[in-house]
N, C-alpha and C positions, 0 to 999 in steps of 0.2 A: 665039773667046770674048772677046779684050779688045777686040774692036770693040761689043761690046753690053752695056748693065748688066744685072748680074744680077739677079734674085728674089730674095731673103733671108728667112727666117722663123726666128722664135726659138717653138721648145716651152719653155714655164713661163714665167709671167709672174710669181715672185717676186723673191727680190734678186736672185740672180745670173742669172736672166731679163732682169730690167732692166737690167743691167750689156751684157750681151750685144746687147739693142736700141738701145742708148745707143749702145753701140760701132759698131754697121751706120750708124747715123742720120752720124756722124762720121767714118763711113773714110776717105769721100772726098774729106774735107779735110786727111789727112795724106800726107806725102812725096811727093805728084803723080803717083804711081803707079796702074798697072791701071782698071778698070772702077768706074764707082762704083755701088754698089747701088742696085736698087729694094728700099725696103718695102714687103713684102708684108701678112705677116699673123704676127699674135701667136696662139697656141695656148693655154690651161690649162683645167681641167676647171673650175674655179674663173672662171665668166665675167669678175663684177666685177674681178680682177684682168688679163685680157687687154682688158676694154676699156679700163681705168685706164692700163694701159702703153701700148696704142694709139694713143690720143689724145697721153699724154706723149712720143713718140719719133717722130711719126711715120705708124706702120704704117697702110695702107689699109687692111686690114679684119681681123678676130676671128674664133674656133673655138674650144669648147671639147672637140673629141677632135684628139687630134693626125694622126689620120687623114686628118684634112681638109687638111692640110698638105702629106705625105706623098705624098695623090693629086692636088695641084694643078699642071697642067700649067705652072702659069708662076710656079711656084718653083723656082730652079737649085740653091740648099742653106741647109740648116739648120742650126741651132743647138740642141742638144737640153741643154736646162739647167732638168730636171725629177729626182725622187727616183731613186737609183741603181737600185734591183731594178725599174726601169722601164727604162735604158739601152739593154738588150739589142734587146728589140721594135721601139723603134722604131728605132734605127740598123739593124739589118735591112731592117726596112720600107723606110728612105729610099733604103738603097742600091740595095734591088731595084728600087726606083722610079726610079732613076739620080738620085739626088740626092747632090751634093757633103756630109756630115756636120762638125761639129765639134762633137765631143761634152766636157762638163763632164769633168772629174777627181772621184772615182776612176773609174776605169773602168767599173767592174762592179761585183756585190758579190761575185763571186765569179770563181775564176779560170777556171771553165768555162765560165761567159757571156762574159767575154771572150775569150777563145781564139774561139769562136764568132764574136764581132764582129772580130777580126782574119780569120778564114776570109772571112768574108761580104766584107771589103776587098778579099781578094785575087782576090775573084771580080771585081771589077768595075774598070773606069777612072779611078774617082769619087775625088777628094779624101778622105782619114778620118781626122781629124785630133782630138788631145785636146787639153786647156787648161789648159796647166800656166802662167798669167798672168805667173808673176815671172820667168819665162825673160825676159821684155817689160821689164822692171825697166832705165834707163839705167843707175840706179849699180850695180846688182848685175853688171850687163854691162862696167860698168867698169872694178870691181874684178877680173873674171875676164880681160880684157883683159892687167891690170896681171900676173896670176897665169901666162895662158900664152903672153907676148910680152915683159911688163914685166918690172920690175927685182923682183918679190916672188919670184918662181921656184913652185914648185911646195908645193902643201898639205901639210903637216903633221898640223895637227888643225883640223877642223873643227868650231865648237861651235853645234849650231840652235835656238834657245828659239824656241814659237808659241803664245803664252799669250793666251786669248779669255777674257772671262764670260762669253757667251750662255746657260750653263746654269748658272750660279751661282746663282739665285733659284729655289728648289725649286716656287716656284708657277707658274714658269714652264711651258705644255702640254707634254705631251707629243705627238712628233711622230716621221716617219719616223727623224729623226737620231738618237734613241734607240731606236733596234731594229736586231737585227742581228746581233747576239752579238757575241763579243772579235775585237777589228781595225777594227770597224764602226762605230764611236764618233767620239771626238778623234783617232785614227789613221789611219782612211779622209779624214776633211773635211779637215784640217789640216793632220795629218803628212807626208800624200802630195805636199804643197810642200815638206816640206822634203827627205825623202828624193829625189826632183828637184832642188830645188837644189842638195845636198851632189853628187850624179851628177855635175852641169853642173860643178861646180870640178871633181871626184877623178876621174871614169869611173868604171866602172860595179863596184856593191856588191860584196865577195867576200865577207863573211862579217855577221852580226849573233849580237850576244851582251845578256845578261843585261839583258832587259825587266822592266819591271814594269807592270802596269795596275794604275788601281781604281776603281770606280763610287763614286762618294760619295753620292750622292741616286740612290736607288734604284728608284724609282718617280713617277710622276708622272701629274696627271689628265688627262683626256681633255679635250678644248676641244669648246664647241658652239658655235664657228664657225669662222670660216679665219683664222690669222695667216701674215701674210708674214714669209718666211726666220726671223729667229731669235727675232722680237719675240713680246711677250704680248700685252696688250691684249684677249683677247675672254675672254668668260666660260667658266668654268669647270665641268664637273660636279663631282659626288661619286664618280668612278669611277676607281678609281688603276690605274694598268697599270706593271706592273715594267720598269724600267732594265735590256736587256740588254746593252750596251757603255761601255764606259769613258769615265769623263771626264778621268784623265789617265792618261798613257805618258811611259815614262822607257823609250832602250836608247841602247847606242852598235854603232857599224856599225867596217867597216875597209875598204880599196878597196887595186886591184889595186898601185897608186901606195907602196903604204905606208901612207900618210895613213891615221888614224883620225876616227871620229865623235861626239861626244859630244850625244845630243838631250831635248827636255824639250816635253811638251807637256799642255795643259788647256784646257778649257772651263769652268771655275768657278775664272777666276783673277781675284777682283774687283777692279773696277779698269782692267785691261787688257781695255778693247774688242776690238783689233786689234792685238799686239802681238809682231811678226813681229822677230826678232834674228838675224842671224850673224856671227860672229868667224871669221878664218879667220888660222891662224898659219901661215906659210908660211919657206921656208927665208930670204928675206933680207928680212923684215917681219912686217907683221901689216895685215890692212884688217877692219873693220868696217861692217854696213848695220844699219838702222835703222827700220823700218816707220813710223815714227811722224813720222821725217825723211827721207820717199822721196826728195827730190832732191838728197840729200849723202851724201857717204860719209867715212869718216876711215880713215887709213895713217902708220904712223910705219913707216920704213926708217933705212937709215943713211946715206942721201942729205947730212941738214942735219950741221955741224959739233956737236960733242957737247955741247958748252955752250950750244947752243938746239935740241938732237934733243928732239922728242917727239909727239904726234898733231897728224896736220894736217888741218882740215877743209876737204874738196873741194864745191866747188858744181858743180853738173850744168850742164855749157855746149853749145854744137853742136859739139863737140868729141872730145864722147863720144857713145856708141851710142843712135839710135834720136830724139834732141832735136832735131838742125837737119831743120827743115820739117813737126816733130813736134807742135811749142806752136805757137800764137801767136804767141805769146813766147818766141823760142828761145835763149834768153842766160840767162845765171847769175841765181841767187836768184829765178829766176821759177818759182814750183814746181808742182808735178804730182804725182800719186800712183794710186791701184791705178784707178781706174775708166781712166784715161790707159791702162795698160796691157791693158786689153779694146779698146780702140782699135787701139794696136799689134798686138796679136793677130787682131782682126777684119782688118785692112788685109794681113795676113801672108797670112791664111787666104783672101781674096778675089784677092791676085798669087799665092796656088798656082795655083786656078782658072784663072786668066787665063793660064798660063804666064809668067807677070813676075818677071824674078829678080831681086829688090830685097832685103826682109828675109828673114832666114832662116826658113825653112819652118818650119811649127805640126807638134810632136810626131806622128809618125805613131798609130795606136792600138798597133800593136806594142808600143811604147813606152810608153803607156800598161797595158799585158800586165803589160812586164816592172816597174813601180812597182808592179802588184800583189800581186806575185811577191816584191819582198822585203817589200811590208808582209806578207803571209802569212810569210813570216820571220822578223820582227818579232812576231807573235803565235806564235809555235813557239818562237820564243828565251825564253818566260816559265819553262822548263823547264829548256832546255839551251842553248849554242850551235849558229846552225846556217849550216850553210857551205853558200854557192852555186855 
């Protein structure tokens, strides 16, 4: 396999569609590694937006059923990053079809469809991998570096804030990301990064306690035409359909380690586009990331003398994970952020394929299961605590 490029096709040509095609067009200008892709073809039901991505990234040719994809002899794997209660079908399909998978995060929208799509994995040879992007994170990889090798030692508490507006403007359409019921909301899109990245420091959930959801805009009209990802922009009817999932979540978690979790999460947080936080206090410091500052991170320890101890801010060099042969520009203050890491991820996901052991392998679906499993715990814990 790494003697030939591969085929590559991305199902959904919205944001994270594009993100995904951006990332194929680019893999095989990072780290020198594995096979470099052919573009194939872009998928969505929605034409204008696969020919739109097409042309931008790339891809030889269009489909609006993903079918077409699916049965194409000279696509080796795909990227499926279309509405979740969609996931299941075709990750089925592609694997029956012997196609390599990486599918969007959350998984499923339910834990029986994925169970399902991790069966359907283990029937087959194929690659099945989920996309949990901030694993690809250098400073986030840094600071975990620092945490299970470096001088921080092991977590304490871990605190995750992932605060977005995208649903903050009630005229804003209504859209799949508002249906679903509780969990399905700001908890599935959003939270499911951070509940992954709190794992990648602590291992794995033991327990979740005292959640809170709450829908704040309750309903919202129906759009008569197609918007991409989160934006408005198309006109509106007169036809409201009710809010069934929450736009924010409050719970904290606990891990086998000890360490506790304390998390915050919205989509009507005005203001904050993208605004991804974690602090992690550990036994001999404390490191902080900063979504907003992807190529730095800050760490006070008791390294410096105490008369000039206090935060130190790190710039992302080749030094640290994932940067040298990563940029361009792979030295300090040359910065990078979340599309970079669909890059990393695309290039991870194509040296599975190839057999190339370079970057660390893209989350199995398994894995993606088990993120289900405690956000489904996370919506249980509104109640009571519930232990895994």
């Amino acid at each position: 396999m790494a003697d030939r490029s591969l085929g590559v096709a991305v199902i959904g040509a919205g944001m994270v569609g594009r993100a995904h095609a951006n990332a194929y067009r680019n893999a095989s200008t990072v780290f020198g590694t594995g096979p470099s892709p052919r573009l194939v073809a872009i998928a969505d039901v929605h034409e204008p937006f696969a020919t739109d991505a097409a042309r931008r990234y790339g891809f030889s040719r269009t489909a609006t059923d993903w079918r077409a994809v699916v049965d194409a002899p000279d696509i080796d794997a795909v990227s499926v990053a279309v509405a979740n209660n969609l996931h299941r079908e075709i990750v089925e399909a592609a694997l029956a079809a012997g196609k390599h998978v990486l599918c969007e995060k959350p998984l499923a929208p339910s834990i029986g469809d994925a169970q399902a799509m991790v069966d359907a994995a283990a029937a087959t040879d194929r690659v099945a991998a989920v996309g949990f992007t901030f694993r690809r994170s250098p400073a986030i990889n840094a600071i975990r570096e620092q945490v299970l090798h470096g001088g921080l030692g092991r977590v304490r508490h871990i605190v995750g804030n992932y605060w977005t507006d995208y649903g903050f403007d009630p005229q804003r359409p209504m859209s799949w990301r508002y249906l679903g019921g509780p969990g399905s909301g700001v908890l599935a899109d959003i939270g499911s990064h951070l509940v992954d990245l709190a794992e990648f420091f602590c291992g794995p959930t033991t327990g979740v306690h005292g959640t809170s959801m709450s829908t704040l805009i309750t309903s919202r009209r129906k759009p008569l035409g197609v918007a991409v990802g989160h934006s408005g922009g198309v006109e509106l009817s007169d036809d409201l359909v009710p809010v069934d999932n929450e736009d924010i979540c409050t719970f904290t978690t606990s891990y086998a380690g000890g360490a506790l979790g304390t998390f915050s999460l919205s989509r009507v947080a005005y203001g904050h586009a993208n605004s991804l936080k974690l602090d992690l206090f550990c036994e001999n410091g404390t490191a902080s990331f900063d979504l907003t500052r992807p190529a730095e991170f800050s760490v006070i320890d008791g390294t410096p003398a105490q008369e000039v101890n206090g935060a130190r801010q790190v710039f992302i060099g080749p030094w640290h994970p994932y940067i040298s042969r990563g940029l361009p520009m792979d030295f300090p203050t040359v910065g990078h952020g979340q599309n970079d890491f669909f890059v990393f991820q695309a290039r991870s996901f194509l040296d599975q394929i190839a057999g190339v052991e370079q970057l660390p392998p893209c989350p199995d679906l398994a894995h993606g299961l088990h993120n289900l499993r405690v956000l489904d715990a996370v919506v249980s814990a509104t109640d009571k605590p519930v232990h895994l």
